[in-house]
C-alpha positions as CSV (number, residue, x, y, z in Angstrom):
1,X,0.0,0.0,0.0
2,X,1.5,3.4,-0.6
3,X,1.6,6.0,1.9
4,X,3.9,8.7,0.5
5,X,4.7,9.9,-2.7
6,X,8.2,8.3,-2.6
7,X,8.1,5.3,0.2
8,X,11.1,6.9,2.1
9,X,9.1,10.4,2.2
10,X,8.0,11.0,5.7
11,X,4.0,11.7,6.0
12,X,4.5,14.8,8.2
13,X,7.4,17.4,7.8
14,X,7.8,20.0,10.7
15,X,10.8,22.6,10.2
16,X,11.2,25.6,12.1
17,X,10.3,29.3,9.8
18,X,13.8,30.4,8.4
19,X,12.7,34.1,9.1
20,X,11.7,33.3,12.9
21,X,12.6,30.0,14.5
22,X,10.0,30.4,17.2
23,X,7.7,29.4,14.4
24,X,6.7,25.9,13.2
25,X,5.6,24.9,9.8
26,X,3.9,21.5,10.0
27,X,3.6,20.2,6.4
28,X,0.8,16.9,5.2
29,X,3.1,15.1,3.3
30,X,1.5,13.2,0.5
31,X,1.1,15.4,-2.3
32,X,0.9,13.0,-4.8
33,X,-2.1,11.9,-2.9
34,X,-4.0,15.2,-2.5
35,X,-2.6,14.7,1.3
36,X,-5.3,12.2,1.9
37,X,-5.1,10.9,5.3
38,X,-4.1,7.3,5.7
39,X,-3.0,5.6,9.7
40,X,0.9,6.5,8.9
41,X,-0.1,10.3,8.3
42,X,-2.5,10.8,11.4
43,X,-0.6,9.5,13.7
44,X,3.2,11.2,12.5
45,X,0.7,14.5,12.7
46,X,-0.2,13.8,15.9
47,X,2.9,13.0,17.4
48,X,4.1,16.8,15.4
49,X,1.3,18.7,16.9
50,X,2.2,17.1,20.4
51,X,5.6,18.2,19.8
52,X,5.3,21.3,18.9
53,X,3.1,21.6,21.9
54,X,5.5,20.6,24.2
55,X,8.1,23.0,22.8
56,X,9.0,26.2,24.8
57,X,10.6,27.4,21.8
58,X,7.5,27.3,19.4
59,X,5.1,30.3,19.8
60,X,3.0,30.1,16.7
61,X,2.5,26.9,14.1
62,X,1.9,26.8,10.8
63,X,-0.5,24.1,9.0
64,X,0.2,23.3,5.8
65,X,-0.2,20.4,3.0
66,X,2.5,19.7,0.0
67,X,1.6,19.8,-3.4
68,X,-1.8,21.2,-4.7
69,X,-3.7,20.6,-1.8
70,X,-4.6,20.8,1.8
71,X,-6.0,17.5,2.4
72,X,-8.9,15.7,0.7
73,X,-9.8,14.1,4.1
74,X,-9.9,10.2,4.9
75,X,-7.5,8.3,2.2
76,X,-10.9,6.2,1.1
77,X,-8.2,3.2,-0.6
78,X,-7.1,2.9,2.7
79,X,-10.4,2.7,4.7
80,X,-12.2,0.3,1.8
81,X,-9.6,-2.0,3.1
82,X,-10.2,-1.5,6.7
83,X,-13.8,-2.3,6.2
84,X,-13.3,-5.2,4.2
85,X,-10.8,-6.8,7.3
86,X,-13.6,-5.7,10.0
87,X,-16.5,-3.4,9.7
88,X,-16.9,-3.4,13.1
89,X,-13.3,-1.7,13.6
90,X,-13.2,-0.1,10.6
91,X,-13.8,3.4,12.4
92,X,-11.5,3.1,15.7
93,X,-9.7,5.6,13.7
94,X,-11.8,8.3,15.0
95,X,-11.2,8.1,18.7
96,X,-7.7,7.0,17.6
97,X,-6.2,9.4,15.2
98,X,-9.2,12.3,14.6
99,X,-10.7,12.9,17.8
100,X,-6.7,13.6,19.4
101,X,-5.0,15.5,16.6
102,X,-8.3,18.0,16.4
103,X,-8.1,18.4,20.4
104,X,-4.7,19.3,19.7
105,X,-5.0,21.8,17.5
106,X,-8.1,23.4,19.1
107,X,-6.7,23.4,23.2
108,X,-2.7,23.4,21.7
109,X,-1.5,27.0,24.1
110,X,-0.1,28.7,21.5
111,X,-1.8,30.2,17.8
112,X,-1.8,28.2,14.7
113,X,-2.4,29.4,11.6
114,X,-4.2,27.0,8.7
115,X,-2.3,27.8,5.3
116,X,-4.6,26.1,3.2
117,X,-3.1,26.1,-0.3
118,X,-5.7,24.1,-2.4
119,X,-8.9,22.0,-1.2
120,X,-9.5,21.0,2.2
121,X,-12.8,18.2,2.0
122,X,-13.6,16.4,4.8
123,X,-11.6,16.0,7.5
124,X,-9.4,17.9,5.6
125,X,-12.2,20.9,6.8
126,X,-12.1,19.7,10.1
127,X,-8.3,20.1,10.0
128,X,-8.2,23.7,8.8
129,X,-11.6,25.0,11.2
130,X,-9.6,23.3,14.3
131,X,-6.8,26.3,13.1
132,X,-7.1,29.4,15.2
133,X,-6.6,31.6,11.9
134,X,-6.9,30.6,7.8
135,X,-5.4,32.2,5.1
136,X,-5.9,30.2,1.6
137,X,-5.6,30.0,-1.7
138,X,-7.9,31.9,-4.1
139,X,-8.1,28.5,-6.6
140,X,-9.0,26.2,-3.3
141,X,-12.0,24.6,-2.6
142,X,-14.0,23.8,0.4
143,X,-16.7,21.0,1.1
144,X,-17.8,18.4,3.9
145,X,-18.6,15.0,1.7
146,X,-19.5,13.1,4.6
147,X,-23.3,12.5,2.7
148,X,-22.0,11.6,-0.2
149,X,-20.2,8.8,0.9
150,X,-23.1,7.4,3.5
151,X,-21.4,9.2,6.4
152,X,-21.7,11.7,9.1
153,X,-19.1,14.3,9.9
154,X,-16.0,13.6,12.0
155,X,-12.8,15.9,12.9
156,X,-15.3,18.3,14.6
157,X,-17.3,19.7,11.9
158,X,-20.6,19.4,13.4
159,X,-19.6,22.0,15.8
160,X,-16.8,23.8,14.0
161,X,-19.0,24.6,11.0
162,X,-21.9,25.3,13.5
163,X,-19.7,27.8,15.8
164,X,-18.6,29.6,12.1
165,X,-21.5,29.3,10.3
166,X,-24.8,29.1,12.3
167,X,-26.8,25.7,12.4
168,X,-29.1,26.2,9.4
169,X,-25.7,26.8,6.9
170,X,-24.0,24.0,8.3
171,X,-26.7,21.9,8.2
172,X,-26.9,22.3,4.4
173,X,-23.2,21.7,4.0
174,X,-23.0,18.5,5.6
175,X,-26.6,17.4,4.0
176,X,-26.0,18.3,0.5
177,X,-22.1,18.4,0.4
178,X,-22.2,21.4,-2.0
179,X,-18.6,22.6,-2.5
180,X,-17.8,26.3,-1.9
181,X,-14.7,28.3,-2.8
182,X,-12.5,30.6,-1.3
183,X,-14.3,34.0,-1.8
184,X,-17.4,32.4,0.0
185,X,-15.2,31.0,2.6
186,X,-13.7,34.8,3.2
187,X,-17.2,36.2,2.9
188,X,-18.9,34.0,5.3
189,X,-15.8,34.3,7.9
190,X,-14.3,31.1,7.5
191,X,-10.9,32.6,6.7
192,X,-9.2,35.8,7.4
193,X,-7.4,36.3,3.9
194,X,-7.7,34.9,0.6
195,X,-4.3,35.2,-1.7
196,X,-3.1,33.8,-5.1
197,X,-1.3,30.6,-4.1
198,X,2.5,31.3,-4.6
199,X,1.6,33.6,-1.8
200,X,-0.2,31.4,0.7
201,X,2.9,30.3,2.9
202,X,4.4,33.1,3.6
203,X,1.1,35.3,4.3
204,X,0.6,32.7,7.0
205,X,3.6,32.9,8.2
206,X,3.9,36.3,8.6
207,X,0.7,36.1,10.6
208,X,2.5,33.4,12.8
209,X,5.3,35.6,13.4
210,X,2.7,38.9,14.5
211,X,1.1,36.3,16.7
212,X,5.0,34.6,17.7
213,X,5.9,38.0,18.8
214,X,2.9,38.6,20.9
215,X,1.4,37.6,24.9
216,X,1.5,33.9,24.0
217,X,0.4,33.2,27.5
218,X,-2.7,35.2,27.2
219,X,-3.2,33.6,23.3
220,X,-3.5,30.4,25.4
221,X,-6.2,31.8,28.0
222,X,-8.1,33.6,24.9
223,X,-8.5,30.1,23.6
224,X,-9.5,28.5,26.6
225,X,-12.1,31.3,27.1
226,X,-13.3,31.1,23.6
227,X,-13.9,27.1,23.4
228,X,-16.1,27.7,26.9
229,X,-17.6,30.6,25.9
230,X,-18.8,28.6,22.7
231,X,-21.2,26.5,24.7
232,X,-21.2,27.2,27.9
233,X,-23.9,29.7,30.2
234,X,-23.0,33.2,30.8
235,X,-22.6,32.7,34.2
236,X,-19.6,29.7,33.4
237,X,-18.3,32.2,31.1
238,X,-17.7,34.9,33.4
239,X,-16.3,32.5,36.1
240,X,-13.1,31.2,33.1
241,X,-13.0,35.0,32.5
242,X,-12.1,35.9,35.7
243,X,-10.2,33.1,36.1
244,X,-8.0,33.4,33.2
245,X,-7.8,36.9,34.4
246,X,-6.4,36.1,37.8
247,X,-3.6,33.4,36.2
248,X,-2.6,36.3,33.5
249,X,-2.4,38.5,36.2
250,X,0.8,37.6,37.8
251,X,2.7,37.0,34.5
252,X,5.8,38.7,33.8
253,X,4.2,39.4,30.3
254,X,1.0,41.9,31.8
255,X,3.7,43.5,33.7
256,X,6.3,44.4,31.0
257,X,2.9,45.0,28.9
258,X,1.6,47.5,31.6
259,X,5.1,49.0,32.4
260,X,5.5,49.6,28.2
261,X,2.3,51.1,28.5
262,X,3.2,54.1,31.1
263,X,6.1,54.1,29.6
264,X,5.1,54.7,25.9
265,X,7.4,51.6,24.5
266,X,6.5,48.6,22.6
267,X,6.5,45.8,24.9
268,X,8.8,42.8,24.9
269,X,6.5,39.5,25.2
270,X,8.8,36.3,26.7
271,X,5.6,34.1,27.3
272,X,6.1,33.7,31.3
């Protein structure tokens, strides 16, 4: 079975932004394969996203795929043969792979930024609306496919597309499937900037490296805050806001940004 586009190709590159090290690129590696996601890709991009997690050094990410696209979602070679050894286990690959590498985008305590630079369909959505930020292609395309292909959504699209998009729009893109492009994507909020694609990288990363040089400490806590806000009562809301408040508080971060402040001087962020 072929994984990569040359079998000693790794699945998932992750290199550090030539311009500012403190930002990772992590790359889909399959472009010969539209990036579709077979076992070997999910879990080296899961063990990348944990990584850069874990790594002090890393203040922003970059997501991005190789070749002409961001990822056409489940590799469905791959899964016809999982189905055929056992239906029954056919879809552990949700708990196992999806469900852990969109929790680490969403709660990972530092931005990243989706680079999509050509279609993102399926989970391949899922990937690039578990991103903090987008910026994408103008030639990309957008669409769920879950229906056509007998399935519901994974990868967090049923609330990622309903936190975006309002119930009654994401409803009709997971029913009908309909494929959208990049000026409705910008239009209905779904990304923040919409470039031709030699330029998609490096508008990205130049977003990552505004966001590298910023409170990356109170990026964290706006996340946190966000994801509860999302579905949570007022009451709950205003608790993690105070909360978050309190923990930001005592960083060395609000006191150089509060010092700068009085003292009419850009502050110097550290993340402590």
């Amino acid at each position: 079975m072929e994984t990569n586009s040359a079998a000693t190709d790794p699945a998932v590159l992750v290199a550090a932004d030539e311009k500012d090290p403190a930002v990772a690129v992590v790359t889909l590696n399959r472009p010969a394969k539209r990036n579709a996601l077979t076992v070997e890709l999910k879990e080296a991009l899961l063990a990348a996203l944990q990584g850069v997690a874990a790594d002090a050094g890393v203040r922003a990410v970059v997501l991005t795929g190789s070749g002409k696209s961001f990822c056409v979602g489940q590799d469905l070679g791959e899964h016809v043969q999982a189905l055929e050894a056992d239906p029954a286990t056919a879809f552990d690959t949700v708990g196992r792979h999806y469900n852990p590498i969109v929790r680490a985008l969403a709660t990972m305590p530092k931005p990243v930024v989706a680079a999509i630079n050509g279609g993102a369909v399926g989970a391949g959505l899922g990937l690039a609306l578990a991103c903090d930020l987008r910026v994408t292609a103008d030639s990309a395309t957008f669409a769920t496919a879950f229906s056509a292909i007998g399935l519901t959504a994974d990868s967090g699209l049923s609330a990622s597309l309903v936190h975006s998009l309002g119930a009654a729009r994401a409803l009709e893109l997971l029913l009908l499937g309909e494929s959208f492009d990049a000026a409705q994507a910008q239009a209905s909020g779904l990304v923040r900037a919409v470039v031709p694609v030699e330029d998609v990288l490096e508008t990205a990363l130049e977003l990552a490296r505004r966001l590298a040089a910023g409170p990356t400490l109170a990026f964290a806590e706006i996340k946190k805050a966000v994801a509860i806000g999302a579905v949570s009562p007022l009451d709950t809301v205003l608790d993690a806001e105070g909360a978050g408040q309190a923990r930001l508080g005592v960083t060395k971060d609000h006191r150089e940004a509060v010092e700068a402040f009085l003292a009419k001087r850009r502050p110097t962020f550290e993340g402590a």
